[in-house]
C-alpha positions, 0 to 999 in steps of 0.5 A, spaced: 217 425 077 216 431 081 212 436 080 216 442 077 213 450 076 219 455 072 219 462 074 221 469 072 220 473 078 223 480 079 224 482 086 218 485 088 215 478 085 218 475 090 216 479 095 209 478 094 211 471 093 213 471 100 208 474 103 203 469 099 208 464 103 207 467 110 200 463 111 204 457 112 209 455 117 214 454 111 222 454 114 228 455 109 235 451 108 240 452 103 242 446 099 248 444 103 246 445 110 252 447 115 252 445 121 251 451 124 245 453 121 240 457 124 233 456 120 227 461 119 221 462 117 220 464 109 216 470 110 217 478 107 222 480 112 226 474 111 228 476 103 235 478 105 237 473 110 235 467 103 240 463 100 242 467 093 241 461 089 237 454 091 233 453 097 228 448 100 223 450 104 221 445 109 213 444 112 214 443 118 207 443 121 207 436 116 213 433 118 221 434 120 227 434 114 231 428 114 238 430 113 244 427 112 251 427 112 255 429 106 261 424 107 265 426 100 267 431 096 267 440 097 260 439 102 265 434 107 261 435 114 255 439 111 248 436 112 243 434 105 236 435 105 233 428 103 228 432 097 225 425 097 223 423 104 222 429 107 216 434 105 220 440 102 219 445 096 225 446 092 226 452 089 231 456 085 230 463 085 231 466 079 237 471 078 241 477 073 247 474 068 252 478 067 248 481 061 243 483 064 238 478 063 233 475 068 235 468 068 229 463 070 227 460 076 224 454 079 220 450 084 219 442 085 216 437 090 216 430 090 209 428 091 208 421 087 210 415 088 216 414 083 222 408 082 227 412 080 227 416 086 225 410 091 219 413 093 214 408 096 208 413 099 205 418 097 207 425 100 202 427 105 195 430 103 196 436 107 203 438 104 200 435 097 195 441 097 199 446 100 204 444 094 197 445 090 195 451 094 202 455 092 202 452 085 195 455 084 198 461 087 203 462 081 198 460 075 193 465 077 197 472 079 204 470 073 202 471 066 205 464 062 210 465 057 211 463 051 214 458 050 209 455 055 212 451 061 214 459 063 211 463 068 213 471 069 211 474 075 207 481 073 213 486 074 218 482 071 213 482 065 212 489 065 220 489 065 221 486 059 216 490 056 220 495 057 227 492 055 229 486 060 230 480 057 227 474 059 232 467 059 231 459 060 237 458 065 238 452 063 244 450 058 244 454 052 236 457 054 232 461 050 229 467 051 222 467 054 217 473 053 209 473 056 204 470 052 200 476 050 
């Protein structure tokens, strides 16, 4: 299983987030990556350049992405991300629906040996606890949310006190608020 963190960001969170990410030498990808991509560091500046929905954020002092060729369907000719293998964080960046409502975000890594995903090490400890690092990040500057699983960033709590309402993106979600 990876490690998974869900996440209510506004965007002024996700500029003190990136800038949080500045210290390491992480570089951005989209989920499908065209062959004529160009990457770049994920940092403050480069909020606008990011892809608008899912990511991947390669460490790549620790280790290259592996990719692959998509060889069927709609991604023909792109090039896939191997999330396993590779040292990489996903992360899909939270967003407005079309009431208004912020809907959760979420970032994973795959760290642990695992059968369903054929991982046969452990990742590195370096990425290990750059992973860590950045978790903890998000634990101590968000409040958690209510239900537990959910962390919101400090202005996107201030938002919902204020009226914005706060909604699991996944099927069907509920609303989240922060624990008090």
């Amino acid at each position: 299983m990876a490690n998974v963190l869900q996440f209510f960001m506004s965007p002024d969170d996700e500029v003190a987030f990136f800038r949080f990410l500045e210290r390491f030498n992480l570089e951005v990808y989209p989920r499908r990556v065209p062959e004529d991509w160009e990457t770049f560091r994920a940092t403050m500046e480069n909020i606008p350049r990011l892809p608008p929905e899912e990511l991947y954020m390669v460490a790549t002092d620790i280790g290259a992405a592996i990719v692959d060729k998509v060889k069927r369907g709609p991604d023909k000719g792109h090039w896939r991300i191997d999330e396993v293998r590779s040292p990489v964080i996903f992360m899909e960046r939270s967003r407005t629906n079309e009431e208004g409502e912020l809907l959760s975000g979420q970032f994973w890594a795959e760290l642990d040996i695992t059968a369903q995903t054929g991982r046969k090490n452990a990742a590195p400890d370096r990425f290990r606890r750059l992973f860590m690092e950045i978790e903890e990040f998000v634990k101590k500057t968000f409040r958690k949310g209510d239900p537990k699983d959910f962390f919101v960033g400090p202005k996107a709590a201030r938002l919902c006190k204020e009226g914005l309402v706060l909604r699991d993106s996944a099927f069907r979600g509920g609303t989240v608020v922060p624990y008090k």
